[in-house]
N, C-alpha and C positions, 0 to 999 in steps of 0.2 A: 515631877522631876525628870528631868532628861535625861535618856540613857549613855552610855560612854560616846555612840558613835552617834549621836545627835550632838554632840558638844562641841563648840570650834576650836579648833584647833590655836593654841596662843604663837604658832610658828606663821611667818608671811614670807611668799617668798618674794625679791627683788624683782626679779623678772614675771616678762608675763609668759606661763608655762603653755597659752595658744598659740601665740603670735608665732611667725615665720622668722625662718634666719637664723644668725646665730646672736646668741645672749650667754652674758655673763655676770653671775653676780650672788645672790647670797640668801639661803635660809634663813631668816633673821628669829632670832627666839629670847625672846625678853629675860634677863635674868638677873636680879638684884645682887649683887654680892658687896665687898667691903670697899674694896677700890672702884666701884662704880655703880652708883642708887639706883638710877635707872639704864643697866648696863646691858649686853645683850651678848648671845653666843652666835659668829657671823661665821653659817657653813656654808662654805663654795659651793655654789652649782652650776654646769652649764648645759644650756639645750640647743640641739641643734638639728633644726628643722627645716626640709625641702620635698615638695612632692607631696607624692600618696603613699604608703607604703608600712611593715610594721614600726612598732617601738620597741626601742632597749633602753633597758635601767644598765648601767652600769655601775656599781658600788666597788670602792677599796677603802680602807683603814676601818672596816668594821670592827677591828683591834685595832688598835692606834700603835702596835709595835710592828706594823707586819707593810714595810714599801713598797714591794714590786706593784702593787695594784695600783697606791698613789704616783708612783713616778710614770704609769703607763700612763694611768688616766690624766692627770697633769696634763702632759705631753699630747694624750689625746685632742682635748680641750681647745689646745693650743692652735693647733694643725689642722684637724683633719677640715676637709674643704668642702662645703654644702652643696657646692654645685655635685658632688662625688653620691650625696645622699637624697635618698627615697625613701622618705621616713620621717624618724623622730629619732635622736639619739642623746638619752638626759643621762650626765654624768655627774654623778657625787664622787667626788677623787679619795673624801677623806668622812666618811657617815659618822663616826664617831670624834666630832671633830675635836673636843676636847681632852681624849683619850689618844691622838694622834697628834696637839701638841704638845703634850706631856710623855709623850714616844713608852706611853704603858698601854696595857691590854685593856684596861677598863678605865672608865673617866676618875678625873681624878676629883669631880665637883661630888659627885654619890655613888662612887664604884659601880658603875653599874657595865654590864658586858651587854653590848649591842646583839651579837648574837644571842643574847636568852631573852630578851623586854621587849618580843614582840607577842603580841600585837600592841601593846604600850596605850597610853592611855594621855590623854590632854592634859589631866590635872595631876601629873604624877609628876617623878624627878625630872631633871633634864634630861638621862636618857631614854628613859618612858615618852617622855614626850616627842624628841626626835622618832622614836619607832614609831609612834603612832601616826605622825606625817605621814611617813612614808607607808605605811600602811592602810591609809586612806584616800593620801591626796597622792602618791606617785604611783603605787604599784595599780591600783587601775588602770593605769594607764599603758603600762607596758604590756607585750609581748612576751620577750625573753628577757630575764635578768642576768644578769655576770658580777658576781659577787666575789672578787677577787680573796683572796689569803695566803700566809704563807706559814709556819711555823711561829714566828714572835721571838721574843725572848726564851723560849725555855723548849722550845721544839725543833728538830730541826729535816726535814722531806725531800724524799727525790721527787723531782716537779711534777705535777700530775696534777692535770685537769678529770675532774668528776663529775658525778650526778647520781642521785639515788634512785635505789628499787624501789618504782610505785606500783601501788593498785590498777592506775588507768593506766595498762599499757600503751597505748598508743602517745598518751603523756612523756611517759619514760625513755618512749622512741624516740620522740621530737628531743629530748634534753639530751640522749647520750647519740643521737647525730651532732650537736651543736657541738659536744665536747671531743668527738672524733675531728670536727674540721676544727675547735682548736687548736689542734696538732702539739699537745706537748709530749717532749720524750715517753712518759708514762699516762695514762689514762682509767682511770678506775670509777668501778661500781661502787659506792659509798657505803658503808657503814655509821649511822651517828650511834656514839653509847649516851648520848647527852642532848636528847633532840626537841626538849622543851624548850619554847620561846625562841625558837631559830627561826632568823630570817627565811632559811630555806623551809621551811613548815610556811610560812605566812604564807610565801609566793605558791605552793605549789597547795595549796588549800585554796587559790584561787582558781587552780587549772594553768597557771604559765608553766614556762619552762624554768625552771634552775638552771645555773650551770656556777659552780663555783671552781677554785683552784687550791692547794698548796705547793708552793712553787718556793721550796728552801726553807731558812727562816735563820736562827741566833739575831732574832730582832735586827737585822739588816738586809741590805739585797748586795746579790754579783752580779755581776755583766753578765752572764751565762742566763740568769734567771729575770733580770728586767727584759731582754731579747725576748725571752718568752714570753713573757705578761704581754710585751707591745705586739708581736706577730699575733700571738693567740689572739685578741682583741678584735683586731683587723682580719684576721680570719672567719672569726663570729661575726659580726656586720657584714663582711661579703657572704658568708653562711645562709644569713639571711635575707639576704637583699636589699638591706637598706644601704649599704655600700658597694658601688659599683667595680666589678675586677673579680678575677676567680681566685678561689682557695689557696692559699698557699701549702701544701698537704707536704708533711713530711712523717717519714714513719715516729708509728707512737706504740708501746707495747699495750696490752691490757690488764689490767689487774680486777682482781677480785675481792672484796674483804665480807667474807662469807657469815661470819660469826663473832663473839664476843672472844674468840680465843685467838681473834689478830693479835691483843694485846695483852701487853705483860704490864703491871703496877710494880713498881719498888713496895716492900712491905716494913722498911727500915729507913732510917737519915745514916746516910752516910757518902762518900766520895762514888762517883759513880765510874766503870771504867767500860768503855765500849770493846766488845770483842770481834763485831761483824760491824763492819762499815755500810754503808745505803749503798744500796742495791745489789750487795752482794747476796748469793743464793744462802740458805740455810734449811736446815731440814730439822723435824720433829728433836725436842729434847737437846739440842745444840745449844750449848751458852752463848747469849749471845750481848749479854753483858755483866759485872760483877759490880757490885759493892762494899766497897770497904767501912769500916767501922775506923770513925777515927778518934774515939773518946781514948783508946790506949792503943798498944803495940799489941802483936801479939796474937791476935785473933783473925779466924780465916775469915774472906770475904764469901757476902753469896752471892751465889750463882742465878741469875736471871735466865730460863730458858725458853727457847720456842715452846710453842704449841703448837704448830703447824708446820710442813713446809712451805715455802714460798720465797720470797726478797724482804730483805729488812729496807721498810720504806718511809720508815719510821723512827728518830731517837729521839732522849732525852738531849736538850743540847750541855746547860751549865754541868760545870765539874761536881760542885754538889748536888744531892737531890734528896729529897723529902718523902717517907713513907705519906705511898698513896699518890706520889708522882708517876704520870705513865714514862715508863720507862723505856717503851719498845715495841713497833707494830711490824706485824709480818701480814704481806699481802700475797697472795696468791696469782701469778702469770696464768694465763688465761690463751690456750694456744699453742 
């Protein structure tokens, strides 16, 4: 019997991921369903290749609620001009592409969340199966990845480019240079409290770089925060050389998210009311949001507090919320 990573993969891609130039065209991954017997899920891809030089993966809609990274890379796609690159630079605008056009966090064919189904598997669901692509036939191939995100529906971030505390520092180096010349307002050392089956575990168990983002969120984007997606982008590629031109450098703060007490959980359902806005300072034991209970009148709301000082860099965004919803991160300035 063959083991998982001896198995082919049922995804082809349109183009040929050697050849030179630029291409465009589409993941192709077989999928039977009602309205179509022999149907298929068709994920955009494009590569764009001149020179010698590294590779970047470029990934957004690994939630399918989250734009800045689609409208950057899109637009990427579109644009950017080969004769300008020395390299390789393959972009997936939308990874979960079924879960992006259904504008929800997880696909809507088998729920499944792209960031937890890696390393994914051939004969598994459709999102299993897109991870496992990428996890065999693309990320070898990169250098640096840039895995776009933003808050979604239900969160919502002062923009800030990351990258996690690893073991191989010299790793850790190379990632949080890549996220200082992305330049966005905020820049922080990463915390996961949920870091099984993440993209960023797959990539950085291979030895590349990470560098991911959240840049806003309430499942939409602003001008203020696509600007950022597009520069940081084209920062990263002249970062690394495979785009010609210098840094675009503007100041970025640093944060820190030291521990599991960045965050605060609602412990109840009820109306949620923010009491510190994003990015404002907050110190130990400060409310920094309430919940009200709204089955009757009558009853005092609770009090959500820090556990740290720092900037609230982090809320829930909808009015309701749900015990066991995060409800609030505080990040730590660094400087």
């Amino acid at each position: 019997m063959l083991d998982q990573n001896q198995r082919p993969s049922p995804i082809s891609p349109t183009i040929d991921l050697d050849a030179r130039g630029v291409q465009h065209g589409f993941l192709r991954l077989p999928h039977s369903r009602d309205d179509s017997a022999w149907g298929s899920v068709m994920i955009p891809i494009a590569m764009i290749r001149n020179g010698s030089g590294p590779t970047a993966l470029l990934t957004g809609g690994n939630h399918g609620d989250e734009y800045e990274g689609p409208l950057a890379l899109y637009e990427l796609a579109r644009t950017l001009d080969p004769a300008d690159v020395s390299g390789t630079v393959i972009i997936v605008p939308a990874l979960n592409y079924p879960a992006f056009r259904a504008g929800t966090r997880t696909s809507p064919i088998d729920k499944g969340n792209m960031n937890r189904s890696f390393p994914g598997a051939p004969d598994g669901t459709v999102t299993q199966k897109i991870a496992d692509y990428v996890q065999r036939h693309l990320l070898p191939r990169a250098d640096i990845v840039l895995d776009f995100h933003s808050g979604g529906r239900t969160l919502d971030f002062v923009p800030f480019c990351a990258a996690h505390i690893l073991p191989d520092k010299a790793q850790e180096a190379r990632a949080f240079a890549a996220v200082e010349a992305f330049a966005a307002p905020y820049s922080v050392k990463m915390l996961e409290i949920d870091a099984v089956g993440m993209f960023d575990t797959a990539v950085e168990e291979m030895g590349k770089v990470f560098v991911t983002t959240e840049l806003g969120g309430g499942g939409t984007a602003r001008a203020e925060t696509v600007r950022i997606a597009r520069k940081g982008v084209m920062n990263v590629l002249r970062h690394t050389g495979i785009v010609a031109g210098a840094v675009e450098r503007t100041p970025t703060s640093w944060l820190d998210m030291p521990d599991g007490d960045c965050f605060s959980f609602a412990e109840d359902d009820g109306m949620i009311e923010t009491i510190v806005d994003l990015g404002e300072r907050v110190q130990r034991g400060v409310v920094v949001a309430r919940i009200h209970g709204t089955g009757r009148t009558g009853i005092a709301p609770i009090e959500i507090k820090a556990k740290m000082d720092g900037i609230l860099a982090a809320r829930h965004f909808p009015g309701l919320v749900k015990a066991g919803d995060c409800a609030a991160v505080v990040a730590v300035p660094q400087g």
